[in-house]
N, C-alpha and C positions, 0 to 999 in steps of 0.2 A: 365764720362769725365767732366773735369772742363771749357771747352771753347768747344762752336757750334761751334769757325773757329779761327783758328793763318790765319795773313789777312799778305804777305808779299809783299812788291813792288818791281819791278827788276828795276831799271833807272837805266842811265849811269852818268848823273851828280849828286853827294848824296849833292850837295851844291845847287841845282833848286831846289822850290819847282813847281815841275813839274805837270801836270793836274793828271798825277798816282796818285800821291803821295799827292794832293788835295782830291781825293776821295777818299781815303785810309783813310786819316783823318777826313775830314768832310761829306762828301757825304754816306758814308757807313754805318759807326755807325748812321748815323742820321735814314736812313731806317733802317737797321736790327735791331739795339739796341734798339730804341726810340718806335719805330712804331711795330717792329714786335717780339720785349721780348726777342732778340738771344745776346747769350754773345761771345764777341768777344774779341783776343786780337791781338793787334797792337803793335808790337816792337818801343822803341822811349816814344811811350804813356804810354803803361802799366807797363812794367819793372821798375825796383828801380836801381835808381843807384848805381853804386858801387858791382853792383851784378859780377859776371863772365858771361859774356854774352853769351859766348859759352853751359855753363851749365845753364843758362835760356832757350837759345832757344833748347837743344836737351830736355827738363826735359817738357816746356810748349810745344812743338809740340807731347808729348805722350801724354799730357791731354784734346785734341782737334779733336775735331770730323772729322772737315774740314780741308783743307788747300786752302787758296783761294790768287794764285798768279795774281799779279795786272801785268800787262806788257804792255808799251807803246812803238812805233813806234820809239823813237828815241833813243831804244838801238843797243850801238856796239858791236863789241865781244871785246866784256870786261875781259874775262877768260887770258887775254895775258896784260890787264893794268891793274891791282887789284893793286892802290897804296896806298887806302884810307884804312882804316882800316873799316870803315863805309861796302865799299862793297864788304870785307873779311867776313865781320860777316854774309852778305843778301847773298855771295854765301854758307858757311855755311849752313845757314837755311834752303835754297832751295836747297841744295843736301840731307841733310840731312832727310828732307822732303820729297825728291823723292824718295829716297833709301825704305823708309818706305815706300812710296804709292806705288812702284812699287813689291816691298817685301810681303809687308802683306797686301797691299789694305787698310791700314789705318795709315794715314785718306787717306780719297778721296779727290782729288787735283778739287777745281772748277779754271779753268782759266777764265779769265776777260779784253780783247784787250781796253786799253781806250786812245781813241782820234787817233784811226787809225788802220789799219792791221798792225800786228806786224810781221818782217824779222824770220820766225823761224833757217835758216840757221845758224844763228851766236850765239843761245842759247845751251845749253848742249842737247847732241842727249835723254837724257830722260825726259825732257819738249816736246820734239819733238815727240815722242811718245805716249805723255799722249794727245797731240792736233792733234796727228791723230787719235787716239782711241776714244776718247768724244770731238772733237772737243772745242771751246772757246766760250764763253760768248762776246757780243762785246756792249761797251759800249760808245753809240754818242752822245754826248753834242754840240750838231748843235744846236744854236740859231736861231727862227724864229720871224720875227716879233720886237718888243719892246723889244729882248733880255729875250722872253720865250723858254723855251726846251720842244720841242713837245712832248704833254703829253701822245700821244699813242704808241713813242717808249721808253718812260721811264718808260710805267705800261708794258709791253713786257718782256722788261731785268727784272727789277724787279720781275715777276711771274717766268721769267728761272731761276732768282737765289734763289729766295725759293725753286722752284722745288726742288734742286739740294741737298739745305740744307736741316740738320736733322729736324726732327718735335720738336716743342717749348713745353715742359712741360707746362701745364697750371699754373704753379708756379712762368713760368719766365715771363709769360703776362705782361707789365706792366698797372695801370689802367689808363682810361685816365680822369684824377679826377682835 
């Protein structure tokens, strides 16, 4: 496979860049990519424009290992407003996605609650399945202090979501030179 994890966020507003959708782009690749040698792709980041978006995401979600849905607390059921063309292509993805993880078991979906417990009622019943079956990853950026994030539940998340991910070729190490 050409990608350890297609990384997709679910928000409701695609015009916020919402705390999801923060980590998604900087928070993430900074751990996996930088620190621990994982190739990830990020719709938005990695894609070329101009491409068919639809045929990116069904062609890049066969070459990835993972699937790691980001989901934040302040989605609606969205499935009944899809007006944005933005969050046509992210439910795409994530069915698209599902359909596979729940079909062939590949990839394996890691979920990732960030910045609060997420409503699972109002997401499609096979998200709901996959977070009753393996449960979610939940990830708290509580500030303590001088506006430090308590370092013993960010080495925590960070050890459940390698767990979770594939193992790193020693090829894809990067040095720290």
């Amino acid at each position: 496979k050409l990608y350890d994890a297609y990384v997709s966020v679910v928000q409701s507003d695609v015009w916020c860049l919402c705390e999801a959708e923060r980590f998604a782009l900087q928070v993430l690749p900074e751990e996996l990519e930088q620190k621990h040698g994982y190739s990830l792709f990020i719709r938005g980041r990695d894609d070329s424009p101009g491409e068919a978006v639809h045929d990116v995401i069904a062609t890049t979600l066969h070459q990835c290992r993972r699937l790691i849905i980001i989901l934040s607390p302040d989605i609606r059921k969205v499935e009944t407003e899809l007006l944005h063309e933005n969050q046509n292509q992210l439910w795409f993805e994530l069915n698209l996605g599902l359909h596979d993880a729940l079909l062939r078991n590949d990839p394996k979906v890691i979920l990732v609650e960030v910045d609060g417990p997420v409503d699972y009622c109002n997401l499609p019943e096979s998200l709901c399945f996959i977070k009753r079956k393996q449960g979610a990853l939940k990830w708290k950026n509580k500030f303590c202090g001088a506006n430090q994030t308590t370092t013993y539940s960010k080495s925590v998340f960070w050890k459940k979501l390698r767990y979770c991910m594939p193992a790193v070729g020693t090829g894809n190490i990067q040095s720290a030179a």
